[in-house]
C-alpha positions as CSV (number, residue, x, y, z in Angstrom):
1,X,107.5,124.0,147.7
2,X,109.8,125.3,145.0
3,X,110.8,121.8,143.9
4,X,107.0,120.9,143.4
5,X,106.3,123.2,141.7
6,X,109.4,122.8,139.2
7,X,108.6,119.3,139.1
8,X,104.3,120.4,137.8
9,X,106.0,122.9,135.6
10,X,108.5,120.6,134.1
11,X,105.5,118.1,134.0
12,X,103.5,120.5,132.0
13,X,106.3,121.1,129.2
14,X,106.6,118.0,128.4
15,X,102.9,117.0,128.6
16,X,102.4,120.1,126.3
17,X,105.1,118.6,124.2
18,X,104.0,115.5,123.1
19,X,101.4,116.3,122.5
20,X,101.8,119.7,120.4
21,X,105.1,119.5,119.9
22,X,107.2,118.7,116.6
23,X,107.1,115.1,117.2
24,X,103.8,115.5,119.0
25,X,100.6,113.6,118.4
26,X,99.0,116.1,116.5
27,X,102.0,116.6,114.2
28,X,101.7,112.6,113.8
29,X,98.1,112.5,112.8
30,X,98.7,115.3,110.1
31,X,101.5,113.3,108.7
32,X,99.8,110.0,108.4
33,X,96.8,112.1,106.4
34,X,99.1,113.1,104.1
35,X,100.7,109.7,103.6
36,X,97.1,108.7,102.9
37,X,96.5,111.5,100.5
38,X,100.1,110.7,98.8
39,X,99.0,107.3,98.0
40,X,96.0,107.9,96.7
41,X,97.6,110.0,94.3
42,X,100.2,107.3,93.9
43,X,97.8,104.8,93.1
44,X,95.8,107.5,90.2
45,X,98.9,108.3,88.5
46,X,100.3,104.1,88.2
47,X,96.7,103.8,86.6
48,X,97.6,106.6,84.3
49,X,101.0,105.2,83.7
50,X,99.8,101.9,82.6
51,X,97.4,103.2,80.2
52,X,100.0,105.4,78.9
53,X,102.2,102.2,78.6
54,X,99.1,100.2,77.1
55,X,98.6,102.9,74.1
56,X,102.4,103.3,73.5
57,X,102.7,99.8,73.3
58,X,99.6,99.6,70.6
59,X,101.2,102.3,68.4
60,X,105.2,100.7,68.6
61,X,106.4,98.9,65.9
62,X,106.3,95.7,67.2
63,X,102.3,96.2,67.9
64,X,100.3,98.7,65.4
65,X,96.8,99.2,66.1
66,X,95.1,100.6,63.2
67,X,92.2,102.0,65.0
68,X,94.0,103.8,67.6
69,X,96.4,104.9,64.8
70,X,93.3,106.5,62.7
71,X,92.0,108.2,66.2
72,X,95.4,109.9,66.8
73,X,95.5,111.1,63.5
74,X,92.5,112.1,63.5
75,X,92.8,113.9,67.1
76,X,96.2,115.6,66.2
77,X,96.3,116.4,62.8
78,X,92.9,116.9,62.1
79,X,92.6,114.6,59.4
80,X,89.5,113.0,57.9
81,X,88.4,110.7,55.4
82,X,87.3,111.8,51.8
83,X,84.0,109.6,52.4
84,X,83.0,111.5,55.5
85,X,81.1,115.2,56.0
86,X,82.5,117.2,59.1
87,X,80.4,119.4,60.6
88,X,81.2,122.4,62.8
């Protein structure tokens, strides 16, 4: 009798354990949402990396786009053109 009920109580640990436990199921789903989650996130910030790249590029010295040159300028510094009214 002792030795069954060693063997159900052994039975239950590791029941419990897999399926609680640190390597458990539950454990395993909350690690494959945050995989999802991390790649999502992965995926947002190579987007903004390549448009980062794309407007370094267009303002380097091999490439110079004027109009994205004026809107920095503009953005930055403030600047306007003596031609134009700015209203606040």
């Amino acid at each position: 009798m002792l030795y069954f009920l060693g063997l159900i109580a052994a039975g239950t640990y590791f029941t419990f354990a897999a399926v609680q436990g640190d390597y458990g199921l539950f454990h395993r789903v909350r690690i494959e949402a945050e995989a999802r989650t991390l790649e999502k996130e992965r995926a947002r910030l190579a987007s903004e990396i390549a448009t980062l790249e794309n407007k370094t590029h267009r303002i380097s010295d091999d490439y110079l786009d004027l109009d994205l040159l004026d809107q920095q300028a503009r953005d930055v510094l403030g600047m306007v053109r003596a031609d134009e009214i700015v209203l606040r």
